[in-house]
C-alpha positions in Angstrom: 0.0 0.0 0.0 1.2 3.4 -1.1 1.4 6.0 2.0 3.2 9.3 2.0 0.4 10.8 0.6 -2.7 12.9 0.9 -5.6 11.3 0.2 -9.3 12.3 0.2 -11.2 11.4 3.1 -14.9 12.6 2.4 -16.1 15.9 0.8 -16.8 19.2 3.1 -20.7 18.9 2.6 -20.9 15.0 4.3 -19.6 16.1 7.4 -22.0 18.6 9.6 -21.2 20.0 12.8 -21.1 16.9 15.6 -21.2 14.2 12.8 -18.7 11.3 12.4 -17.7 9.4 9.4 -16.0 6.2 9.6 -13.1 5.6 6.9 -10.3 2.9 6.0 -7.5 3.9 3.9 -4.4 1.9 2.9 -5.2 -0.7 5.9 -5.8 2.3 8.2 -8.8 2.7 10.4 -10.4 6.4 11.0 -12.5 8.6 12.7 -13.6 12.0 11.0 -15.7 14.4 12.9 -16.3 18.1 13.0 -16.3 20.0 16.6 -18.6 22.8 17.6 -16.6 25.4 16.1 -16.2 23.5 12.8 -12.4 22.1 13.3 -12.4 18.9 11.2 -10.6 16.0 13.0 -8.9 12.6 11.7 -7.6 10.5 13.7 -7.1 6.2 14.3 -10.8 5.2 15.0 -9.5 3.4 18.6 -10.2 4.2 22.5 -7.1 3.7 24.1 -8.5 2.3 27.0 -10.9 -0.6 26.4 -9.6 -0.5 22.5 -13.1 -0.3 21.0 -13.8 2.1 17.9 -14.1 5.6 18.7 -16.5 6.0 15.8 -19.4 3.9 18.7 -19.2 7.7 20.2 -20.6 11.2 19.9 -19.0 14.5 19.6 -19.0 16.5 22.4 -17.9 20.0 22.2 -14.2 20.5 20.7 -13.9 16.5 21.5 -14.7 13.3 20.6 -16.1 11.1 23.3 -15.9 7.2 23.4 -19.5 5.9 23.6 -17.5 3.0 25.7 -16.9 5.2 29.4 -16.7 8.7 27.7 -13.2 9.1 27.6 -13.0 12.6 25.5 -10.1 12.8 23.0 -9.3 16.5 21.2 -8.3 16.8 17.4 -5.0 15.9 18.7 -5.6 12.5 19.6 -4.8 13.4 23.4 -7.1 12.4 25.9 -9.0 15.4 27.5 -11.2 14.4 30.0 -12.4 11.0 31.6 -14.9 10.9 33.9 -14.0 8.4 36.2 -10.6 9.6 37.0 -10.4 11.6 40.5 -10.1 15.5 39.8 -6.4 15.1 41.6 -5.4 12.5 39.5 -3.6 13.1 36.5 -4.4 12.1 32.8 -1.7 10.0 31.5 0.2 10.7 28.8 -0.2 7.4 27.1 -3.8 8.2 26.8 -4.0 9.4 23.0 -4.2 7.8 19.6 -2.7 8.9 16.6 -4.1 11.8 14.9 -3.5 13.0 11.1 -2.4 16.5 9.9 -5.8 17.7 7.5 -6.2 19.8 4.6 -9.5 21.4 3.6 -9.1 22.0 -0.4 -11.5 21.4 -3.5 -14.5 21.4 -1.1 -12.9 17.8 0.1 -11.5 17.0 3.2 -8.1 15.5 2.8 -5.5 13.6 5.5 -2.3 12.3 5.5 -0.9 8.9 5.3 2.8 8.5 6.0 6.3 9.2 7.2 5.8 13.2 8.7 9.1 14.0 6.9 8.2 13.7 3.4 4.6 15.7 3.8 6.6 18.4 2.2 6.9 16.3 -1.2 3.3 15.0 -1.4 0.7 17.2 -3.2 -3.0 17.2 -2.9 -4.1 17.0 -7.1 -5.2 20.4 -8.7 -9.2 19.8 -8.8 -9.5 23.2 -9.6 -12.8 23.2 -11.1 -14.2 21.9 -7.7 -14.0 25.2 -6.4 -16.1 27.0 -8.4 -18.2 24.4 -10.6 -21.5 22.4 -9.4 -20.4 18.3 -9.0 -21.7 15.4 -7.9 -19.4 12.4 -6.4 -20.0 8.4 -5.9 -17.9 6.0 -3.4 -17.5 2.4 -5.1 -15.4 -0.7 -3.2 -13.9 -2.3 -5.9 -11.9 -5.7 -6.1 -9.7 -5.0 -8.1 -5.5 -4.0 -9.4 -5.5 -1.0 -8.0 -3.2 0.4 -11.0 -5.5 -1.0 -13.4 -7.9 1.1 -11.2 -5.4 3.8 -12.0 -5.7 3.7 -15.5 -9.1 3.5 -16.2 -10.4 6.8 -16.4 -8.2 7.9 -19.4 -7.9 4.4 -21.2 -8.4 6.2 -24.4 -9.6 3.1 -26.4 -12.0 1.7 -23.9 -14.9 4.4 -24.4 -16.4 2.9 -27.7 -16.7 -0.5 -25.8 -17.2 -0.7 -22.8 -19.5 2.5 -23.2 -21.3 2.1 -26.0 -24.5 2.1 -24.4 -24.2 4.8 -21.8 -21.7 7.1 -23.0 -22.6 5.9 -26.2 -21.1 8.7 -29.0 -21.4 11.9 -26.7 -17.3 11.6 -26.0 -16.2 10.9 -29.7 -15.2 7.8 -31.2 -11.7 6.4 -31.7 -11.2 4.5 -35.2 -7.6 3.9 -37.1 -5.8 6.2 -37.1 -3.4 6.8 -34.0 -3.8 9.6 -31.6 -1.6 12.5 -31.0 -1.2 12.4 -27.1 0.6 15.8 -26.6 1.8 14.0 -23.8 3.8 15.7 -20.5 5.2 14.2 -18.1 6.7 15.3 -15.0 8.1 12.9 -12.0 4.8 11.9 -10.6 2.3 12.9 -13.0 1.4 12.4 -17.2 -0.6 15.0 -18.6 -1.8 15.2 -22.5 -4.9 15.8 -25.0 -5.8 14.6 -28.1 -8.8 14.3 -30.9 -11.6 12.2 -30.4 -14.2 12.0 -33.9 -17.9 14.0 -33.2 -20.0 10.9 -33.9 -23.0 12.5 -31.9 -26.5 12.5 -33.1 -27.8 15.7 -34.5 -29.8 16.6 -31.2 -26.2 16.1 -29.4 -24.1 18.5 -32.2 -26.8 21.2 -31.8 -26.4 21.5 -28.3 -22.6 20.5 -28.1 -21.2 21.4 -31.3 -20.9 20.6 -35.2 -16.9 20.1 -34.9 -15.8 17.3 -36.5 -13.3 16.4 -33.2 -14.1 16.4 -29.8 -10.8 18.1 -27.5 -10.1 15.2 -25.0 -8.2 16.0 -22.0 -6.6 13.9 -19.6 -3.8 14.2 -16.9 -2.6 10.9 -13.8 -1.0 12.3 -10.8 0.5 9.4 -8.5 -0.5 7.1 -7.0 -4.4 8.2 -6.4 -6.3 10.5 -8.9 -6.9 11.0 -12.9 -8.8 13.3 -15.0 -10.8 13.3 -18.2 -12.3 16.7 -19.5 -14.2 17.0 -22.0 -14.0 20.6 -23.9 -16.7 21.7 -26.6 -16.4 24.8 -28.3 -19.1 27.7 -28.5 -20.7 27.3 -31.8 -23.9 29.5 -33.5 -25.5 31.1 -30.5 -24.5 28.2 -27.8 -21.5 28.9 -25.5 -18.7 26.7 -24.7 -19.3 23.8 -22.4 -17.3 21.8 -20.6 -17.4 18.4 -18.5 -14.4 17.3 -15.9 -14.5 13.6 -14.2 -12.2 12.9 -11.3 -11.2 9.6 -10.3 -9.5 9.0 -6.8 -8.8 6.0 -5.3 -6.6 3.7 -2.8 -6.8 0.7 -1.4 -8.8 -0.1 1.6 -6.9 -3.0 2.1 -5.2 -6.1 0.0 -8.5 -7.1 -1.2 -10.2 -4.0 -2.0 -10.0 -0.7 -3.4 -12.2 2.5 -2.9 -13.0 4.4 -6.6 -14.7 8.0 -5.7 -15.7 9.3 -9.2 -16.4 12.8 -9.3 -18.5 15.0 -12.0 -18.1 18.7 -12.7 -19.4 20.7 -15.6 -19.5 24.3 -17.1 -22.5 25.4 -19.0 -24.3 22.2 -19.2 -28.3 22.6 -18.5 -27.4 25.5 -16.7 -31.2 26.3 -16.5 -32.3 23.7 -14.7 -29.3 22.8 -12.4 -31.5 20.4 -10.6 -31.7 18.1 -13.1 -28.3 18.7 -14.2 -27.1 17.2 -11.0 -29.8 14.2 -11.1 -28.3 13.7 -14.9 -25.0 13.5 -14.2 -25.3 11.3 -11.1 -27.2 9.0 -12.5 -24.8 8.5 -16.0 -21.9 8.6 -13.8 -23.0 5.8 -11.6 -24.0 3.4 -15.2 -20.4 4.7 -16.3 -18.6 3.5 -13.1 -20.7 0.2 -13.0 -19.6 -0.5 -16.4 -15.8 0.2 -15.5 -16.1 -2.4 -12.0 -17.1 -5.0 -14.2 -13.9 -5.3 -16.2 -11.2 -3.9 -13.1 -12.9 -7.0 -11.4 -12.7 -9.3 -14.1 -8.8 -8.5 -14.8 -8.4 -8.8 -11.1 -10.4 -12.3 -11.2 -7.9 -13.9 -14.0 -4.7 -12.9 -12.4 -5.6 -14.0 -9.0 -6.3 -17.5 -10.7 -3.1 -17.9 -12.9 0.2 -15.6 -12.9 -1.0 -13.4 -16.3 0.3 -11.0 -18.0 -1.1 -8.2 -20.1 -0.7 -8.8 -24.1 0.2 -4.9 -25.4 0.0 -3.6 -28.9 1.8 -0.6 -30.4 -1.8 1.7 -29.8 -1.4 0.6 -25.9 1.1 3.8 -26.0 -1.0 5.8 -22.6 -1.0 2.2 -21.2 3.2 2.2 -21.5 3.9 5.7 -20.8 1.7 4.9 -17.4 3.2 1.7 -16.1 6.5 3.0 -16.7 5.5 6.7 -14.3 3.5 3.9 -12.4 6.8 1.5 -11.5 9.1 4.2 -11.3 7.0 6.0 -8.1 7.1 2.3 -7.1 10.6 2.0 -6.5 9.9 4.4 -3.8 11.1 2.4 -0.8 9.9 4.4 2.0 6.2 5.2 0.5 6.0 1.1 -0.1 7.1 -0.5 3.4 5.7 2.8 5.6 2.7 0.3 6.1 4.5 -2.4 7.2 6.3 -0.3 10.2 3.4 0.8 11.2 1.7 -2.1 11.6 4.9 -3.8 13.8 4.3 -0.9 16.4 
């Protein structure tokens, strides 16, 4: 499992004032709860003193307090307050749990995983369009690769397949000829666009466009988020609209993998934003489905025999990937920081 990193917890807008979420990320179990005055906690999900899941409690002020004898723990981790101990009695200082440093950015909540050290050369993924544009978002446990899982979202040649009757023509086709990536790549991340062909029906080009391409967009940033984004131009007396899908994912242990797709848009049934939202949800969750069902099949294959993959020449995203993918993998410290921790 890949630590050293931020990863997304839950978004801003699941988590009210004196609510808890319960999470598990790369083997980890948390705790996430909001205090009275809106601080957003993280921390292991585990009373020190019975060891039984903080998440059984309630928040209780600034603190969370353990539904078990309401021992009271601050965003910290340290114990606060405990009811049964004698007012001249002392808290001790082995009474906390481990707490995890939290950012709030893109309207998500996001903590991290890893040796405190390198926080400085992880980065939280540049979902700009969060800020500003409406989205809608869907959790998924998936068992499956979790760099297949990786991949998916901007596995240019999958769209006319394993889409074809949800997506169906609305992102563009891919035929023969070979794509011009445009790739970039930096250390941890692959960016790139390319042409997709406007195979839309004649109710889709009048309110998308008459182009004969369709700009694709897509970008990876290691180990836990991808992008495709759509871009259609203004044409007659329409404006230019645009649609962004997020992909963020980890594993919530050596079976399974969490997949939060997220969707945002620009200028798409911006009258009725209501059903904009229900639209998009509902096509993102067919979308998704479709995906599982082939991350779980590869994953189904090569647990039963040692497999591998058969790539052609048009595979080219799938080998500039694996190779950013195995060279972040050589990354001793960000693969064994979960086997440390678990020997403590």
């Amino acid at each position: 499992m890949i630590a050293n990193q931020w990863y997304l917890v839950c978004f801003e807008d699941e988590l009210k004032k004196g609510q808890i979420l319960k999470r598990k990320i790369i083997g980890e179990e948390l705790v996430v709860f909001k205090t009275e005055s809106g601080r957003v906690a993280v921390l292991q999900d585990r009373c020190c003193h019975r060891n039984v899941h903080l998440s059984l409690g309630y928040v209780k002020g600034e603190h969370i307090k353990c539904g078990y004898h309401g021992w009271e723990f601050g965003d910290n981790g340290k114990c606060e307050y405990i009811p049964s101990l004698p007012p001249e009695d002392k808290i001790p200082k082995a009474a906390c749990v481990k707490s995890y440093d939290v950012e709030i950015n893109h309207k998500a909540v996001w903590a991290y995983f890893g040796d405190p050290g390198k926080k400085g050369e992880a980065e939280i993924p540049p979902f700009t369009e969060l800020d500003e544009w409406p989205m809608v978002y869907n959790y998924h446990v998936v068992k499956a690769n979790i760099k297949l899982v990786a991949e998916s979202l901007f596995d240019s040649h999958h769209i006319n397949h394993v889409h074809r009757n949800s997506i169906k023509t609305l992102m563009g086709h891919l035929h023969h000829d070979k794509p011009d990536y445009h790739l970039a790549l930096t250390e941890k991340s692959m960016t790139g666009w390319y042409l997709r062909d406007n195979e839309n029906s004649i109710f889709e080009k009048i309110y998308f466009g008459f182009e004969d391409k369709v700009e694709t967009h897509f970008a990876f940033w290691f180990p836990h988020s991808s992008m495709l984004d759509l871009r259609f131009p203004g044409h007659l007396l329409m404006p230019s609209r645009q649609m962004v899908i997020y992909e963020h994912f980890y594993e919530i242990d050596e079976e399974n993998v969490m997949m939060i797709q997220i969707t945002t848009w620009h200028r798409i049934f911006q009258y009725n934003p209501w059903f904009a939202k229900w639209f998009m949800l509902h096509k993102s969750m067919k979308i998704v489905e479709e995906d599982i069902a082939f991350l779980e099949s590869n994953k189904y294959w090569h647990s039963m025999q040692k497999l591998n993959d058969l790539l052609i020449r048009p595979d080219e995203l799938t080998f500039e990937f694996t190779k950013l993918w195995n060279k972040n993998l050589k990354n001793d410290v960000s693969k064994t920081y979960q086997k440390e921790t678990s020997e403590l």
